[in-house]
N, C-alpha and C positions, 0 to 999 in steps of 0.2 A: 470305210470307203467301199463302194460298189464298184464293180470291174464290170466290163462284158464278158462274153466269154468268151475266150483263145479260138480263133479259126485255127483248125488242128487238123492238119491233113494227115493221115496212115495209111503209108505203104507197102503195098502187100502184092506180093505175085499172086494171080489165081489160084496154080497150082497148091497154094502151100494155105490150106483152111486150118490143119495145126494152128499156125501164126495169128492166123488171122481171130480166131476165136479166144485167143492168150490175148492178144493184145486188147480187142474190146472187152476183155473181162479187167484188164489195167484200169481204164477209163468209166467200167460201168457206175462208178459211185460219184463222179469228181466234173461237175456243173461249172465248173470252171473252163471249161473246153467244149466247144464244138466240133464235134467232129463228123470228117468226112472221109470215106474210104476213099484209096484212090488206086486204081491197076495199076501196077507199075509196068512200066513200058519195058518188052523185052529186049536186046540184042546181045548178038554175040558174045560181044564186050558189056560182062554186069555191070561195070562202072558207068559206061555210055548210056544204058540203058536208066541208072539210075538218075543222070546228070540230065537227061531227057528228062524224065517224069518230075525231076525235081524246076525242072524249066517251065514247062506246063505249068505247073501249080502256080509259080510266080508270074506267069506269065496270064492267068487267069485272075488273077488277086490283083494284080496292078492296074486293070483296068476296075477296080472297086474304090473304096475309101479305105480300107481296112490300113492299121497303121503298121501289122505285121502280122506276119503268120506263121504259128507252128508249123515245124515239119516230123514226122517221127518214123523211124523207121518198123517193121512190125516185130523186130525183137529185143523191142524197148524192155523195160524194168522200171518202177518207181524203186527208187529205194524210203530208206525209212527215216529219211530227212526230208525227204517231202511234204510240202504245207503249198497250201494256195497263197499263204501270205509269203512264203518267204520268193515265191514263184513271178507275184506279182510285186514287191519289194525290189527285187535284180531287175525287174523289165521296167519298172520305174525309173532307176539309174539309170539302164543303160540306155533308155531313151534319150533322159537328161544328157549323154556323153556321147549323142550322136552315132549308139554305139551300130555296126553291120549286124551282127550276131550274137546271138548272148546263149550258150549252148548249157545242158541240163547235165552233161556230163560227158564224157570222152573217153577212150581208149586212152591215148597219152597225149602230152602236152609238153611244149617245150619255150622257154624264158616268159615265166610265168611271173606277175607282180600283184600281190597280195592288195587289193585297196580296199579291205572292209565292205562292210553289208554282203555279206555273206558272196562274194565277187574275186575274181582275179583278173586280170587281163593279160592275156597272153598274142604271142607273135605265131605257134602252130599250134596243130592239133590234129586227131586224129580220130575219129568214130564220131559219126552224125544222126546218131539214134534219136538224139531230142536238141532239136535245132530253131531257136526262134530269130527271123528271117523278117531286119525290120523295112520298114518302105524304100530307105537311103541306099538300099544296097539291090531293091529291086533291079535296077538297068543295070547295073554292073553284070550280073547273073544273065539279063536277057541279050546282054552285048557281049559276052565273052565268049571265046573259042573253044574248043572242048576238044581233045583228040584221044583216041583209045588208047594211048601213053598215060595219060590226066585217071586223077581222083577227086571224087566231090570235094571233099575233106582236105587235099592239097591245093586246089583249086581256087576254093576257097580265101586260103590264106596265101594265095599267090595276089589275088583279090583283093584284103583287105589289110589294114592296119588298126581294125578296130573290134576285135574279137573278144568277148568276154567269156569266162565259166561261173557257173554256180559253183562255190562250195561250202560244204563239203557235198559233191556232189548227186542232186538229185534223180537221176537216171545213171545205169547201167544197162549193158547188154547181156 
């Protein structure tokens, strides 16, 4: 089966061309992704700033067709469980299940439900390195409040009820 390729947006401060050149060497072999660099928006508050840029992007995607969009931050990792199928297998589910997010992998996770095809579904989480961001949850993102108390990542699943992981999981930080 043929896929498109992932609108993949990466995140990256100016400042930090380290990252920036790590991360598209991640991507440079894997047609499965389109990608596009994106500034991240500065402020005071990194979380503010990220929770902007990541509004933008959504914000920019929702007035297209696209059914969902990677998001990644620039100190993503593939690990070496990664496959385009298994990538596109999880994002097939989780369409099927209506799902908000279907993440590549996390920092931590908490009441987590094992349901096969390489899949968990979980109620939080933590690290938003590789984040795919399906249509059903666009407004919720563009209609929600954000205060420099808040994180993407708790935000998030203040958010949603319907949060998936790959596992074992496909990205680290």
């Amino acid at each position: 089966m043929n896929h498109e390729p992932i609108p993949t947006f990466i995140i990256n401060l100016e400042k930090r061309s380290d990252r920036k050149r790590h991360i598209l060497d991640e991507f440079k072999d894997k047609s499965e992704f389109d990608i596009h660099l994106v500034c991240a928006k500065e402020h005071a508050v990194g979380a503010v700033g990220l929770w902007m840029t990541v509004k933008e992007i959504v914000e920019n995607v929702s007035q297209t067709d696209v059914p969902y969009v990677l998001v990644i931050e620039d100190d993503h990792f593939f690990t070496e469980n990664y496959s385009s199928k298994i990538l596109f297998d999880a994002l097939s589910y989780a369409d099927k299940e209506n799902a908000d997010i279907l993440l590549g992998g996390v920092s931590a996770c908490w009441d987590t439900i094992d349901i096969g095809y390489n899949l968990c579904k979980v109620a939080r989480f933590s690290g938003t390195q590789f984040m795919i961001i399906l249509r059903n949850f666009f407004d919720k993102i563009l209609n929600a409040t954000f205060s420099e108390n808040d994180s993407l990542d708790y935000k998030i699943c203040d958010l949603s009820n319907s949060l998936y992981i790959i596992h074992p999981f496909v990205s680290i930080q």
